[in-house]
TORPA-4810 file (N, C-alpha, C, O; in nm, 3 decimals):
<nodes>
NODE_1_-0.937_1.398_-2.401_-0.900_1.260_-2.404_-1.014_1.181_-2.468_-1.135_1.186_-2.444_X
NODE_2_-0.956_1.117_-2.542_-1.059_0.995_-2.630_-1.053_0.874_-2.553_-0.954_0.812_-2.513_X
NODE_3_-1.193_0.846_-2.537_-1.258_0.725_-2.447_-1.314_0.651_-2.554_-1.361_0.719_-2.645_X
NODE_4_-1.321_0.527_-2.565_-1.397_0.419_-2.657_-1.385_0.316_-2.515_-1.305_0.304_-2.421_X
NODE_5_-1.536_0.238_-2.565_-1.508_0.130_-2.542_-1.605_0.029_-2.654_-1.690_0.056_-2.739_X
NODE_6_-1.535_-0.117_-2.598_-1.541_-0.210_-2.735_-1.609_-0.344_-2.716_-1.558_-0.447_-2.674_X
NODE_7_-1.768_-0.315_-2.767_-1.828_-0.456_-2.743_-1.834_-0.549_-2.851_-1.919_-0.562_-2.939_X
NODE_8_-1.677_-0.641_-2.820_-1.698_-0.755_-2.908_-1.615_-0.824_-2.897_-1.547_-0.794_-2.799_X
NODE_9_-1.565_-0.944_-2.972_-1.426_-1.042_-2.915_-1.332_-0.987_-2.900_-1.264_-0.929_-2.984_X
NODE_10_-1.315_-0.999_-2.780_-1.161_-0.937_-2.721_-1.038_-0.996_-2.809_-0.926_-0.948_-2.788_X
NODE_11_-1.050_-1.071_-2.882_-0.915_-1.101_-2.921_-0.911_-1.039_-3.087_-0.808_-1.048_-3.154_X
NODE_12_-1.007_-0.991_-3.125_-1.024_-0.924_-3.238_-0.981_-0.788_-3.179_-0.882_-0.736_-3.231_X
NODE_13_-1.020_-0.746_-3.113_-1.005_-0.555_-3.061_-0.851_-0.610_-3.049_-0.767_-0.603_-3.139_X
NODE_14_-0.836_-0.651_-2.954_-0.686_-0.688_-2.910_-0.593_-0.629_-3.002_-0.542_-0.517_-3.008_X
NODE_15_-0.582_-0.744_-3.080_-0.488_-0.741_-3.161_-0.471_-0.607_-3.259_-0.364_-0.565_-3.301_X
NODE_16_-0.592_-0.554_-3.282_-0.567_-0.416_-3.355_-0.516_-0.293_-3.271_-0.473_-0.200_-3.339_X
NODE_17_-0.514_-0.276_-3.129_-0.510_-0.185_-3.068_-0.324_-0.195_-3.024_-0.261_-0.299_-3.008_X
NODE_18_-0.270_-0.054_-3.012_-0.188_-0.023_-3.010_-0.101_-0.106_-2.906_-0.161_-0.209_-2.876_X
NODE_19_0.058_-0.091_-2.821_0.108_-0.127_-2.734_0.128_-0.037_-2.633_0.205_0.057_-2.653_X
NODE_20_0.053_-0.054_-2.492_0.099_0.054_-2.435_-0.018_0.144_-2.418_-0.002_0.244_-2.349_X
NODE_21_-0.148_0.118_-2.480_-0.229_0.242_-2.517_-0.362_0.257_-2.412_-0.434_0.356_-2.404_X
NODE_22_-0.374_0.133_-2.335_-0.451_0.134_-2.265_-0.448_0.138_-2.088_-0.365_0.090_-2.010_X
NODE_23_-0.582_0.221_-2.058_-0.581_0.237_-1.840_-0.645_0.157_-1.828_-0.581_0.096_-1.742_X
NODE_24_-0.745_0.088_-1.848_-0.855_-0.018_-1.777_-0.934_-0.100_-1.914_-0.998_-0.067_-2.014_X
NODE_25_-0.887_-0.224_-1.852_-0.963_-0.340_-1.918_-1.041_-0.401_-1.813_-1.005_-0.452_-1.707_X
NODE_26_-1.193_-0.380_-1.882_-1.297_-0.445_-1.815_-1.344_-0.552_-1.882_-1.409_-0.537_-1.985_X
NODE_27_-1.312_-0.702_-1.820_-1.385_-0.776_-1.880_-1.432_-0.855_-1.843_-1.436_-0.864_-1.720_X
NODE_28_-1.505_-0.972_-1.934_-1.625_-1.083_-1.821_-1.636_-1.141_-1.936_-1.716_-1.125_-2.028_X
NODE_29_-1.494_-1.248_-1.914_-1.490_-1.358_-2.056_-1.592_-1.480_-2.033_-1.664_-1.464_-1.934_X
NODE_30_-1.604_-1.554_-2.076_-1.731_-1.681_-2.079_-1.690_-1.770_-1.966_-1.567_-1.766_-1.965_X
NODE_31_-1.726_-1.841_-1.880_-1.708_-1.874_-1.798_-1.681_-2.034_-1.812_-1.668_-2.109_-1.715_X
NODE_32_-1.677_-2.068_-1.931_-1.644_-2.237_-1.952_-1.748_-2.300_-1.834_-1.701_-2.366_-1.741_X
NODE_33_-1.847_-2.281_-1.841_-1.949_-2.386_-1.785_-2.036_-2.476_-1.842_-2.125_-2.537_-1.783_X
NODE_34_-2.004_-2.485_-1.973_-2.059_-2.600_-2.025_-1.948_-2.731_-1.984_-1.996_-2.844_-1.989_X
NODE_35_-1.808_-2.717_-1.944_-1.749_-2.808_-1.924_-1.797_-2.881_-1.773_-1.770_-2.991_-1.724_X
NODE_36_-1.851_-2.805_-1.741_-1.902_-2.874_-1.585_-2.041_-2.942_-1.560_-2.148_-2.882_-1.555_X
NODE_37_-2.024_-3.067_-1.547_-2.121_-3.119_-1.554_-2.211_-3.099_-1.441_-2.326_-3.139_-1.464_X
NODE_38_-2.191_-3.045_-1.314_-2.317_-3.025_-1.247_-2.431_-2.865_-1.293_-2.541_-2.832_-1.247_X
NODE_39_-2.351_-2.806_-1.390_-2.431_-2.715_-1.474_-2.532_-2.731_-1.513_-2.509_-2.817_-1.598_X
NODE_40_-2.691_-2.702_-1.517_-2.816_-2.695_-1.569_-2.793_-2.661_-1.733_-2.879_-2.679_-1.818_X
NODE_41_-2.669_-2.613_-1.757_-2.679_-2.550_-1.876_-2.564_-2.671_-2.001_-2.580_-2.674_-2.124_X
NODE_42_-2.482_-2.737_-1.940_-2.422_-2.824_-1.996_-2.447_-2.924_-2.086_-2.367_-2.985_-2.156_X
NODE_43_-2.630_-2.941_-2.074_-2.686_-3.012_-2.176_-2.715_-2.990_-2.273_-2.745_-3.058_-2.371_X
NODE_44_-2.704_-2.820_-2.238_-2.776_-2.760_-2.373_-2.645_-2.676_-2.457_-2.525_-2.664_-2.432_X
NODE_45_-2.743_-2.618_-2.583_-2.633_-2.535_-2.671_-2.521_-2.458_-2.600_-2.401_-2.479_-2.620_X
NODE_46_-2.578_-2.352_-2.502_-2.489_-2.295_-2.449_-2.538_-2.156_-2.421_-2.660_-2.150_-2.405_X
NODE_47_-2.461_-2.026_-2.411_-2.498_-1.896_-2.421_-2.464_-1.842_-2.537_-2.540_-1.749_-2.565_X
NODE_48_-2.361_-1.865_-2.635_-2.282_-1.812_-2.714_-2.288_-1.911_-2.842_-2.280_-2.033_-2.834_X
NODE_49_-2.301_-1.840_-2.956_-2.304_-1.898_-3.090_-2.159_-1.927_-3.172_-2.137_-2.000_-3.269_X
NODE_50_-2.071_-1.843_-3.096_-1.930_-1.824_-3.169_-1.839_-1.897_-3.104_-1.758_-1.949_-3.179_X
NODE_51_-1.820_-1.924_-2.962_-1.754_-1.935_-2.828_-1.754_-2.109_-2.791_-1.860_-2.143_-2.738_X
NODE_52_-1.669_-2.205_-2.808_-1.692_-2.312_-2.782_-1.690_-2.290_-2.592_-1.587_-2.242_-2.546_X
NODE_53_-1.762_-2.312_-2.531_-1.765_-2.352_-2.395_-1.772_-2.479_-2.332_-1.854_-2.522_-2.251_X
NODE_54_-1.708_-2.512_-2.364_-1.699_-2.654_-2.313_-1.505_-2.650_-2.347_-1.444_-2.734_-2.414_X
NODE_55_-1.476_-2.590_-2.314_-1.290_-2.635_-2.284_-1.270_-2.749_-2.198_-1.363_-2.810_-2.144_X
NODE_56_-1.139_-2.781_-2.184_-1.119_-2.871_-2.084_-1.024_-2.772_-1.992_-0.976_-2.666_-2.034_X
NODE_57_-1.011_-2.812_-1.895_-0.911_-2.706_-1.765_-0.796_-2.673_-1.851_-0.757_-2.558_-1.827_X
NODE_58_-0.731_-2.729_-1.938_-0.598_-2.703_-1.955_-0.598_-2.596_-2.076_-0.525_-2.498_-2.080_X
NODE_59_-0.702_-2.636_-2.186_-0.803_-2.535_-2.316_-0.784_-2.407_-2.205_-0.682_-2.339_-2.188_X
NODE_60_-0.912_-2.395_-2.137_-0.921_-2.243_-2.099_-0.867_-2.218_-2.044_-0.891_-2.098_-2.028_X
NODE_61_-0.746_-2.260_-1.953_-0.630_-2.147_-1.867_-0.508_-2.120_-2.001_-0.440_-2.018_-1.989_X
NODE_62_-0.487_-2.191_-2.098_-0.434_-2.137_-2.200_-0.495_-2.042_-2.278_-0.419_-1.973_-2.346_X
NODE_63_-0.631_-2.016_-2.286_-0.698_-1.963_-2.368_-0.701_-1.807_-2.249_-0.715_-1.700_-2.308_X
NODE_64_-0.693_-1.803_-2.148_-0.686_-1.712_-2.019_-0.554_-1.649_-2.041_-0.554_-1.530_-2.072_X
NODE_65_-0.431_-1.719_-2.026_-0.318_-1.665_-2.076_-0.300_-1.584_-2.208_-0.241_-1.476_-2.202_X
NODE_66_-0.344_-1.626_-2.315_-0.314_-1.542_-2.419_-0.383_-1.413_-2.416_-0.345_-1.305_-2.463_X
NODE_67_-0.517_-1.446_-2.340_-0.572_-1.288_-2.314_-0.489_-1.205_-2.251_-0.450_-1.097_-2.296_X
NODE_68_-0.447_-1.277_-2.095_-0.344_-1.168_-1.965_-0.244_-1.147_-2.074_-0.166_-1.055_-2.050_X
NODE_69_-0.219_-1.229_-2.225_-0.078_-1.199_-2.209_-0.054_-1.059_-2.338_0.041_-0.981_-2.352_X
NODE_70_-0.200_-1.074_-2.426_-0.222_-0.958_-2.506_-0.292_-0.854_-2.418_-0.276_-0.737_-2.450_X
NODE_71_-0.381_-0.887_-2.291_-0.396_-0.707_-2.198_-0.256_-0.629_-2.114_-0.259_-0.531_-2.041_X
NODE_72_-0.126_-0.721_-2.158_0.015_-0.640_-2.080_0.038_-0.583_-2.175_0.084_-0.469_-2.171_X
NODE_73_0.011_-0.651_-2.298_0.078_-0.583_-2.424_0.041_-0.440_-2.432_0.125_-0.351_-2.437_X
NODE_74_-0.119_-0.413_-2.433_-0.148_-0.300_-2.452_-0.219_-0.232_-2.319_-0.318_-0.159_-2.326_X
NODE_75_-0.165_-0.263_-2.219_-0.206_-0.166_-2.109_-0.073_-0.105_-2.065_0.039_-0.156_-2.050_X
NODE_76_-0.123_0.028_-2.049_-0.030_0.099_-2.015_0.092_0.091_-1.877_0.014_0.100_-1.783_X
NODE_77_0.203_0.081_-1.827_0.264_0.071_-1.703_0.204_0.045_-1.566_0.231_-0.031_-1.473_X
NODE_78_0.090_0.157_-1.597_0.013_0.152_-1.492_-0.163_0.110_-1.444_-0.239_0.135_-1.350_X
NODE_79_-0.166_0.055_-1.540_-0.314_0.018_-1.646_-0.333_-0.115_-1.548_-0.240_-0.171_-1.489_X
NODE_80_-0.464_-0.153_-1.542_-0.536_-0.212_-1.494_-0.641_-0.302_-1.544_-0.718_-0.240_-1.617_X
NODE_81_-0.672_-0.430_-1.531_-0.749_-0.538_-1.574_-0.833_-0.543_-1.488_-0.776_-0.564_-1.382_X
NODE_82_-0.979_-0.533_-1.469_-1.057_-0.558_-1.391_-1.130_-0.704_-1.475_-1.169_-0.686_-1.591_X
NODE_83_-1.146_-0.840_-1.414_-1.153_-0.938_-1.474_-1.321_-0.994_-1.360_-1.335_-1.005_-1.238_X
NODE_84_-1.396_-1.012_-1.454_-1.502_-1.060_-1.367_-1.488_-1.189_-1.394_-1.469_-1.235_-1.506_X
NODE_85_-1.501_-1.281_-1.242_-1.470_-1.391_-1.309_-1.603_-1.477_-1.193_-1.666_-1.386_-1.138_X
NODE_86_-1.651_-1.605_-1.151_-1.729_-1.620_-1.097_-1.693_-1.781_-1.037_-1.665_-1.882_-1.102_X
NODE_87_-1.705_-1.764_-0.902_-1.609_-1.875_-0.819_-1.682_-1.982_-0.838_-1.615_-2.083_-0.816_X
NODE_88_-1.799_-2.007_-0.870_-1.877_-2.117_-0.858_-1.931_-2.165_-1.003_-2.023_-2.242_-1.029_X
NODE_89_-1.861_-2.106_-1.072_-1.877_-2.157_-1.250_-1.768_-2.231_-1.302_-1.759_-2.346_-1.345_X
NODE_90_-1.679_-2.127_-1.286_-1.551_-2.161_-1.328_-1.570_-2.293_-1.288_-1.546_-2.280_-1.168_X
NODE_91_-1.594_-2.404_-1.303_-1.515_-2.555_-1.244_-1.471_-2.667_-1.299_-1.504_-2.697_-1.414_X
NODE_92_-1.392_-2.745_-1.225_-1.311_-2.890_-1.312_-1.425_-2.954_-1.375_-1.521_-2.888_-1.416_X
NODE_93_-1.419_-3.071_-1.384_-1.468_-3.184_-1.427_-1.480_-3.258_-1.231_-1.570_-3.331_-1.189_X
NODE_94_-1.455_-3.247_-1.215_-1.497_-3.289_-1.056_-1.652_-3.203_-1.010_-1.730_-3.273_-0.945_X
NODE_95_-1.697_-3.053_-1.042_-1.744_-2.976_-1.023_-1.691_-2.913_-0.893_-1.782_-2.885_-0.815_X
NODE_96_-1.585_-2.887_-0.857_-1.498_-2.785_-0.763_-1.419_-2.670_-0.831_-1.348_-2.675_-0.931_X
NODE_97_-1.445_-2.585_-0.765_-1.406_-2.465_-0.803_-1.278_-2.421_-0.874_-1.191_-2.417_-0.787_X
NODE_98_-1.223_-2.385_-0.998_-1.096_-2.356_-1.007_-1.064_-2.239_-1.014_-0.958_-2.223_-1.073_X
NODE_99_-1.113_-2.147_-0.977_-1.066_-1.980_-1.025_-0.899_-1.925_-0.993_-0.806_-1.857_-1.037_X
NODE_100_-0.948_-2.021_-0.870_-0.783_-1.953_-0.791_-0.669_-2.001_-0.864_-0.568_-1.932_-0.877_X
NODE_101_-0.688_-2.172_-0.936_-0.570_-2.197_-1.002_-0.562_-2.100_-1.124_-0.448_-2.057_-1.145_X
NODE_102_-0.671_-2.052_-1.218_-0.668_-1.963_-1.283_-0.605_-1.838_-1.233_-0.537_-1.790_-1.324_X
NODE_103_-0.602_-1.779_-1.143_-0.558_-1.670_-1.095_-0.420_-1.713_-1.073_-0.337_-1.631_-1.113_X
NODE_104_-0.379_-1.807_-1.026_-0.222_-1.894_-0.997_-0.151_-1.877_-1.129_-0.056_-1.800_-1.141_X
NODE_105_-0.199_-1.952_-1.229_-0.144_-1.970_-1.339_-0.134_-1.825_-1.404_-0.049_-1.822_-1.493_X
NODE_106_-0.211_-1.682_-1.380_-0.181_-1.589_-1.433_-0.095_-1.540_-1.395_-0.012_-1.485_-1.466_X
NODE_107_-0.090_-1.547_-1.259_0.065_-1.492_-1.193_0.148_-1.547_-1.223_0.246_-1.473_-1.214_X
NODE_108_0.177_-1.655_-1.262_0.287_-1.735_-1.297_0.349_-1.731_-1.445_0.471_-1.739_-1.461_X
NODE_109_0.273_-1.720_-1.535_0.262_-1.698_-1.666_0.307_-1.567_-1.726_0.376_-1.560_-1.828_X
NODE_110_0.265_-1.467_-1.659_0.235_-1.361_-1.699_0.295_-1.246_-1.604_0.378_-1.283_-1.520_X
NODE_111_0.263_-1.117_-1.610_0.337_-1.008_-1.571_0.217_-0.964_-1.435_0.253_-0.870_-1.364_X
NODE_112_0.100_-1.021_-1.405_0.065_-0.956_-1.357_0.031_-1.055_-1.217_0.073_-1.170_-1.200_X
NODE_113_-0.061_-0.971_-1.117_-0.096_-0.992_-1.008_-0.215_-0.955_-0.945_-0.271_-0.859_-0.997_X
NODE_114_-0.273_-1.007_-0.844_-0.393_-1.008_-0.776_-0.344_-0.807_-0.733_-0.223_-0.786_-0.715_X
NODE_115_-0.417_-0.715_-0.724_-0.427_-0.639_-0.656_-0.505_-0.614_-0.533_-0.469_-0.571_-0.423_X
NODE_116_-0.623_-0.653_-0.579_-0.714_-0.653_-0.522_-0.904_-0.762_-0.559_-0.940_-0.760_-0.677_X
NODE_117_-0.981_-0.827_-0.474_-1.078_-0.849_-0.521_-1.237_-0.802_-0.482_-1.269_-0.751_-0.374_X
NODE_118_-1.297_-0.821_-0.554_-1.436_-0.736_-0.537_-1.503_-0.858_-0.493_-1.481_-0.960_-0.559_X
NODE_119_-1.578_-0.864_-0.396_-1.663_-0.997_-0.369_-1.809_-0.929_-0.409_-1.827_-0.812_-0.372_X
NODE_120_-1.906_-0.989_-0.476_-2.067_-0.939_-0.499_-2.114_-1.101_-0.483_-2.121_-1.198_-0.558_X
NODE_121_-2.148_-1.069_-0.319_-2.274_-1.182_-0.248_-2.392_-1.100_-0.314_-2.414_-0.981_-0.293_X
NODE_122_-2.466_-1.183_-0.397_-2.588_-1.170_-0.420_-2.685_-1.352_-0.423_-2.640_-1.463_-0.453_X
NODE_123_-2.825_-1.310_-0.378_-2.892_-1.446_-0.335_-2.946_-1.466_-0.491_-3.033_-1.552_-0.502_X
NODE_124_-2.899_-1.385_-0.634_-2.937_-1.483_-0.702_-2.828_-1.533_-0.780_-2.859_-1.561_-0.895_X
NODE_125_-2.691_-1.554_-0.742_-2.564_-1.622_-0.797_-2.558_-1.793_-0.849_-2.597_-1.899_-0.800_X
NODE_126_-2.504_-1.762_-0.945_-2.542_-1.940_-0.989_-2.425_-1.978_-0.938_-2.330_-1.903_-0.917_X
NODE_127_-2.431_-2.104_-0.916_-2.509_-2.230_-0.901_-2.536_-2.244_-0.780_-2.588_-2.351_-0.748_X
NODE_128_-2.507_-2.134_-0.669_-2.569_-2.185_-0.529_-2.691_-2.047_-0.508_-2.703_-1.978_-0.407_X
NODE_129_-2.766_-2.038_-0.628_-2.904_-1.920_-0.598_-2.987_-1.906_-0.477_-3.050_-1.803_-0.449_X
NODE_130_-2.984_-2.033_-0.396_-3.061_-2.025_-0.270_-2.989_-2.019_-0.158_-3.032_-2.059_-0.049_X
NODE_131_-2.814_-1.941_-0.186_-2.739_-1.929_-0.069_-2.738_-1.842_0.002_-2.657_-1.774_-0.062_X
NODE_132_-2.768_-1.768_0.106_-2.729_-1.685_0.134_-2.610_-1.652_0.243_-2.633_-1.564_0.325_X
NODE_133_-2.494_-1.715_0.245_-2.379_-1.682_0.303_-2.311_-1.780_0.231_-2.372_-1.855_0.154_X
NODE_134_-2.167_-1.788_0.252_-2.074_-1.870_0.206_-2.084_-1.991_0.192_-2.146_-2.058_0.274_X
NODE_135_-2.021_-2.048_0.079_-2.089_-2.213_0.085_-1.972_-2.222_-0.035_-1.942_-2.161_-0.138_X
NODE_136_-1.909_-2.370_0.064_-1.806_-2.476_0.017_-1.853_-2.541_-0.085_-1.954_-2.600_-0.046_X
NODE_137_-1.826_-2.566_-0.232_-1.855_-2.641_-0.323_-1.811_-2.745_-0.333_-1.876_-2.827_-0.399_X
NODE_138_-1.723_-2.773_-0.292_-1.648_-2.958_-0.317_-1.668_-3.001_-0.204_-1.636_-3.115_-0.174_X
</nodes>
């Protein structure tokens, strides 16, 4: 069995790769935190040279959909999306959390569903780095 994997815009690989052809998509798309203004990083350029980050909520859950909706295309029946996504980045313009509506709107949109989630508490997680247990953002 032939294994590749593919470091570069997902929507470039995407589109060239077959229907149907894939078991596991691992990914860890940009986290639109330049749109949030309690971000340290919002003032500045950004992380990414190619990648506008600064969407507005409605930009990146559309821009989220066309991904879920080209990884059904080519994952196999039984194929799997592992999506890193990060609860305390992701956020409105309020600076409160939106992941879950992201996760809402994929189920709704799209073919797929929560299976399961991975929680990684670590004390150096942005934007609450000096947390160490759970902590309400809004």
């Amino acid at each position: 069995m032939i294994q590749k994997i593919y470091n570069e815009d997902c929507e470039v690989t995407l589109h060239r790769m077959e229907d149907k052809s894939i078991d596991v998509l691992l990914t860890s798309p940009p986290y639109n935190i330049m749109s949030n203004p309690y971000s340290k990083n919002s003032k500045n350029k950004g992380f990414y040279d190619d990648y506008n980050d600064n969407l507005s909520k409605d930009e990146y859950i559309d821009w989220i959909i066309r991904l879920f909706t080209e990884f059904d295309r080519v994952l196999k029946s039984n194929g799997v999306v592992i999506w890193n996504a990060s609860y305390g980045t992701n956020t409105d313009v309020d600076g409160c959390g939106v992941l879950w509506e992201y996760v809402a709107e994929i189920i709704h949109k799209t073919n797929f569903t929560v299976a399961d989630k991975i929680v990684w508490k670590k004390k150096t997680a942005v934007p609450l780095n000096n947390s160490n247990s759970l902590t309400r953002i809004c």
